[in-house]
C-alpha positions in Angstrom: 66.8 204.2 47.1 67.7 200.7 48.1 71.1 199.3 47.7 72.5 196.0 47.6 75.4 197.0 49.6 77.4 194.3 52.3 78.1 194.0 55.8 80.6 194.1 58.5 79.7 192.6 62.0 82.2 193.5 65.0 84.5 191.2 63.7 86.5 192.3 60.8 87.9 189.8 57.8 88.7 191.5 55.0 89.8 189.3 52.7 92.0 189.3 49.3 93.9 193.3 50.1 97.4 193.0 49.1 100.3 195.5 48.6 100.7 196.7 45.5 104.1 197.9 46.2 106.8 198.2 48.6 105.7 201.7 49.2 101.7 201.4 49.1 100.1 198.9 51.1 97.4 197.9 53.9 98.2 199.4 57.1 96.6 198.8 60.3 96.6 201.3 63.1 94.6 200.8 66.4 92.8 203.9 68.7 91.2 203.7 72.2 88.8 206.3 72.3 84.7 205.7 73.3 85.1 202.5 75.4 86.0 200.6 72.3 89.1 199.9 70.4 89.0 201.9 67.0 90.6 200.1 63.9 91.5 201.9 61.0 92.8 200.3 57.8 94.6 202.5 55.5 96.2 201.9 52.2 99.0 204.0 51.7 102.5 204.9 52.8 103.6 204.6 56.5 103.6 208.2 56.6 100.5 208.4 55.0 98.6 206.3 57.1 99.9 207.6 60.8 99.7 211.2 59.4 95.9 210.8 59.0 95.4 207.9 61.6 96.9 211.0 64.0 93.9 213.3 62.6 91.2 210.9 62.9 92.1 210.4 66.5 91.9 213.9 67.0 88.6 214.0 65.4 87.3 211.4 67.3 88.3 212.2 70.9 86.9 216.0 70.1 83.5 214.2 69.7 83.7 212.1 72.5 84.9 214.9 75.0 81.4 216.5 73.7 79.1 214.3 73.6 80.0 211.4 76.1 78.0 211.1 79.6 81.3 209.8 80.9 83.8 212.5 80.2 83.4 215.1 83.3 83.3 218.6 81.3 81.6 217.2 78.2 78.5 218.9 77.3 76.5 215.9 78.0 77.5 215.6 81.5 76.4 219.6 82.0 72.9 219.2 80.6 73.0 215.8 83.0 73.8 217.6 85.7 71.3 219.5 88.1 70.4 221.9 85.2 67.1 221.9 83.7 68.7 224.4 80.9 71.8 224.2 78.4 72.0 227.5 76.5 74.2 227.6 73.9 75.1 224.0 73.1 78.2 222.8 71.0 77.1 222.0 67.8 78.3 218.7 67.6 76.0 217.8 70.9 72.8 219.6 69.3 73.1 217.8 65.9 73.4 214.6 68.4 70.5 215.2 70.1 68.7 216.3 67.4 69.0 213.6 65.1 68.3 211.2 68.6 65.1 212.7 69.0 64.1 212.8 65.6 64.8 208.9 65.5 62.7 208.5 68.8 59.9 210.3 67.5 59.9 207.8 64.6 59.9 204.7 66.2 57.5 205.8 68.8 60.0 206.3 71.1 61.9 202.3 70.8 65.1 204.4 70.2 65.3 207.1 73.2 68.4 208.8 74.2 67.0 209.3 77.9 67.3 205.7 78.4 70.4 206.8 81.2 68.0 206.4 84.1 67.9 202.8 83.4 71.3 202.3 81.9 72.8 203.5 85.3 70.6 201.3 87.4 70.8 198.4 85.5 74.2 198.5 86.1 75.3 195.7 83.3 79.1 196.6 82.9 79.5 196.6 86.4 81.4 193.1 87.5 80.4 194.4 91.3 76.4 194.0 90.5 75.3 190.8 92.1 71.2 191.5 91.5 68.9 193.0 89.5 66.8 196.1 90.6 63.4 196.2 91.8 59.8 197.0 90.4 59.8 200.5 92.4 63.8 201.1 91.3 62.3 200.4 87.7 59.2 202.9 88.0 61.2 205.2 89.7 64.2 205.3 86.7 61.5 205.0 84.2 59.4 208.2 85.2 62.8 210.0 84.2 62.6 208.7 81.0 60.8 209.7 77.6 62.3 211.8 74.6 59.4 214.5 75.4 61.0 215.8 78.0 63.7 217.3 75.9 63.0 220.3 74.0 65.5 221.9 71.8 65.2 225.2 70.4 68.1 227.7 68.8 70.1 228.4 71.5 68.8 225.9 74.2 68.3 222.8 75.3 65.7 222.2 78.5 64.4 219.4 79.9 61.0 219.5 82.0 62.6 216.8 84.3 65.6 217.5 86.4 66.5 214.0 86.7 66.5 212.8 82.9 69.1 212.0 81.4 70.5 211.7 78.0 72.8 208.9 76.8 73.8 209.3 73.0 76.4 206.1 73.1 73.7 204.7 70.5 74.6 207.1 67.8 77.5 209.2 68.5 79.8 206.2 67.6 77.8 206.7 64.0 78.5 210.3 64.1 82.0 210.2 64.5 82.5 207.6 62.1 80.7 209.8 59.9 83.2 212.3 60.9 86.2 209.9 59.8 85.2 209.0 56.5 84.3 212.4 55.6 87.8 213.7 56.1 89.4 209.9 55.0 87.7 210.8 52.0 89.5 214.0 50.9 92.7 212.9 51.3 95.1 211.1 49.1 94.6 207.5 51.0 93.3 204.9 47.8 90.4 203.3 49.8 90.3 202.1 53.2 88.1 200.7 56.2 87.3 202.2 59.6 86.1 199.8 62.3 84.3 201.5 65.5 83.5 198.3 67.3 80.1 197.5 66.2 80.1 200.2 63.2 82.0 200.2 60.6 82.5 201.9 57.5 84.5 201.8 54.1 85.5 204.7 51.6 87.0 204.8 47.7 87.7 202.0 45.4 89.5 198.9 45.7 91.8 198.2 42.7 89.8 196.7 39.7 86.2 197.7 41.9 87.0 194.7 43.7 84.7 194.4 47.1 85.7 194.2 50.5 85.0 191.1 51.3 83.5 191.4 55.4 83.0 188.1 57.7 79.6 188.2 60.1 80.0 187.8 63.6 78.5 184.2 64.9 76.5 186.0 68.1 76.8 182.6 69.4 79.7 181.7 69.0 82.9 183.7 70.7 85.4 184.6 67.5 83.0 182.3 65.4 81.8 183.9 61.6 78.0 183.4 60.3 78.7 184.0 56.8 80.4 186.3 54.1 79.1 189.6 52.7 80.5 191.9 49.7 80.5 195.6 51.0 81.4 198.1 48.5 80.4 201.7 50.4 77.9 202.8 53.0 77.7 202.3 57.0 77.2 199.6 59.0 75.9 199.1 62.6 75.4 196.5 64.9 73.2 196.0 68.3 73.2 192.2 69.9 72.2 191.1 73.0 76.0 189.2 73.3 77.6 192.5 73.4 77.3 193.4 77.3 75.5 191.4 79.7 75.4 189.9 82.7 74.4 187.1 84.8 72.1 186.6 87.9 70.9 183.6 89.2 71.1 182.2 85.7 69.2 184.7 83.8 71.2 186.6 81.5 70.3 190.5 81.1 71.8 192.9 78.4 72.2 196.2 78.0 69.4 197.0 75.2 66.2 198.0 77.7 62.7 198.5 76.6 61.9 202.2 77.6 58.2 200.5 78.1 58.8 198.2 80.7 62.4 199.2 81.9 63.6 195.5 81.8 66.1 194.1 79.0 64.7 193.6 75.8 63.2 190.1 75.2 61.8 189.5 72.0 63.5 186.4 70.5 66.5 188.6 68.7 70.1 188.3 69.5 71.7 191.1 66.8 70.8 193.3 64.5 72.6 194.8 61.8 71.4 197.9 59.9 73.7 199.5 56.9 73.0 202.4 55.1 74.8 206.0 53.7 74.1 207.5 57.0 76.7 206.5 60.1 74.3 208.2 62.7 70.8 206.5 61.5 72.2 202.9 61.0 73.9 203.4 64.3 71.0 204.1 66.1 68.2 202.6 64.4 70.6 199.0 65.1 69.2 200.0 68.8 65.5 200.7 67.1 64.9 198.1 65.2 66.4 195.6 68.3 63.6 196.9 70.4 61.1 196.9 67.9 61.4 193.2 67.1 61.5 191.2 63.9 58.1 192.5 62.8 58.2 196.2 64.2 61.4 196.2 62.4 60.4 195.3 59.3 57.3 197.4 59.3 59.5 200.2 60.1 61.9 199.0 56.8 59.1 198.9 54.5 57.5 202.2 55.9 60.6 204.1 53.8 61.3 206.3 57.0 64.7 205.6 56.2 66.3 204.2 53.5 68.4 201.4 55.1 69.0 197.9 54.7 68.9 195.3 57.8 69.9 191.5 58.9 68.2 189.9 61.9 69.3 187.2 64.0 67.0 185.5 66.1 67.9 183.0 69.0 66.6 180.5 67.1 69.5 180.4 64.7 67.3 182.4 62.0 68.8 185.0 59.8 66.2 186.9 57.9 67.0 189.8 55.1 65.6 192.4 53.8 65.5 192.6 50.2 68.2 194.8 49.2 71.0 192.5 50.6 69.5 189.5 50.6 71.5 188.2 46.7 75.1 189.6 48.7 75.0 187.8 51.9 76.7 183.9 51.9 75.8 181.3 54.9 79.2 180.0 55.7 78.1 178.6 59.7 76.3 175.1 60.2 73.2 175.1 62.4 71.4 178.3 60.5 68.4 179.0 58.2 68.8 182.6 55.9 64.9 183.8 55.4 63.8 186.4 53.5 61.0 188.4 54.7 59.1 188.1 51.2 58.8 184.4 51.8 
């Protein structure tokens, strides 16, 4: 089932919310939590809105002390670790994992949640890093690397390599937004929108149905917009090349790598945005259809895998949509061409 439902790129504009009274209104509260900053915004009373911006916090650092590589105990860093077992798993890590794989298997492996080998060499958030690694670093990270290692089973997890890896910082964001909107949902908030860096989501109903009304990142451009979209429910994710890079000797390398080759994607795309009713699938097919390119991605669109709707923007300045968005989305930047894929 296709939608025609909007979109919300890293930055957020929400345009025309307004207090309806001195007691109800927009409220902005800010989190820290997954190396990004979490914005939720909440229409309700003061009390209202830190009362569940308190639980949402909660619900979100209980997912990242699971499932993050970074966090010491979590129970990502113990299957990590010099373990080629993990019996028992927290269910919040096996649904992770689970739903990785799943998505590797369908893109023949562009999305893969071992990519840690390289992640870690690579080294792009590291200031310190002053080159890039070497063919044999590359093909000795990359024989660590491959979804088929992993095997999960009831109460296990095993891996037939000791030194892979698993990374889920592709999809987790997606789960615990999930997580957020479920339990935003149930409560007595009107409507609302929940920003986790490069996903986002919104939940209930603007007065009169009115749309939010969500401002596109320009990936070129540093606080710059690319155009306007209505977004009205659903989840949105984001993967661009601008998010984390560095520099070396005047090439630019990013932190989206090609599990074929090991280097940096390089396929003439600079974002990709995928929305859908599924916070875990459009996060980590963003990463899929990234590596997959602006035909693999579409193929994989039209194949009905999953039902999701997608903007691609190439370094050329070309924005091409697929169908289902493609009468919601407004060019509001100089310099770009909007294609549709039909064309």
């Amino acid at each position: 089932m296709k939608k025609i439902i909007s979109l919300f790129l890293l930055l957020i504009t929400v345009l025309g919310i307004t207090s309806c009274s001195d007691k109800y209104s927009m409220r902005e509260k800010n989190i820290y939590a997954m190396d990004t900053v979490i914005t939720l915004r909440l229409y309700g009373t003061s009390e209202e809105v830190s009362y569940s911006a308190a639980k949402c916090e909660k619900i979100i650092k209980n997912v990242e002390d699971i499932i993050s590589r970074t966090v010491p105990d979590s129970e990502c860093s113990a299957f990590n670790g010099e373990t080629d077992v993990l019996y028992y798993p927290d269910e919040v890590f096996y649904d992770n994992l689970a739903k990785a794989i799943e998505i590797a298997e369908a893109t023949g492996g562009a999305y893969d949640p071992t990519v840690a080998p390289l992640t870690d060499l690579w080294r792009i958030n590291d200031p310190s890093a002053t080159d890039i690694p070497s063919e044999e670093e590359i093909k000795e990270a990359l024989s660590h690397v491959g979804y088929d290692k992993i095997t999960l089973e009831e109460t296990k997890i095993s891996k037939t390599d000791i030194k892979s890896k698993i990374d889920l910082g592709s999809i987790g964001k997606g789960y615990a937004c999930e997580k957020v909107i479920e339990y935003l949902s149930a409560t007595e908030l009107g409507y609302g929108l929940v920003s986790f860096g490069g996903n986002v989501a919104v939940f209930g109903l603007k007065p009169g149905g009115e749309h939010f009304n969500i401002a596109l990142r320009d990936p070129f451009l540093q606080g710059g917009t690319v155009g306007n979209i209505l977004l009205d429910s659903g989840y949105v994710s984001v993967s661009g090349s601008y998010e984390r890079s560095r520099e070396v000797d005047g090439e630019v390398y990013h932190h989206i790598f090609n599990t074929s080759d090991g280097y940096p994607v390089n396929n003439g795309l600079v974002s990709v945005a995928v929305i859908g009713d599924n916070g875990m699938e459009a996060d980590a097919l963003s990463t899929a259809l990234f590596v997959l390119g602006l035909d693999g991605g579409y193929e994989l669109y039209r194949s009905g895998k999953y039902d999701f709707e997608a903007i691609f923007i190439t370094e050329n300045r070309e924005i091409y949509l697929t169908d289902g968005i493609s009468e919601a989305f407004t060019l509001t930047a100089d310099g770009y061409t909007v294609k549709n894929f039909e064309d």
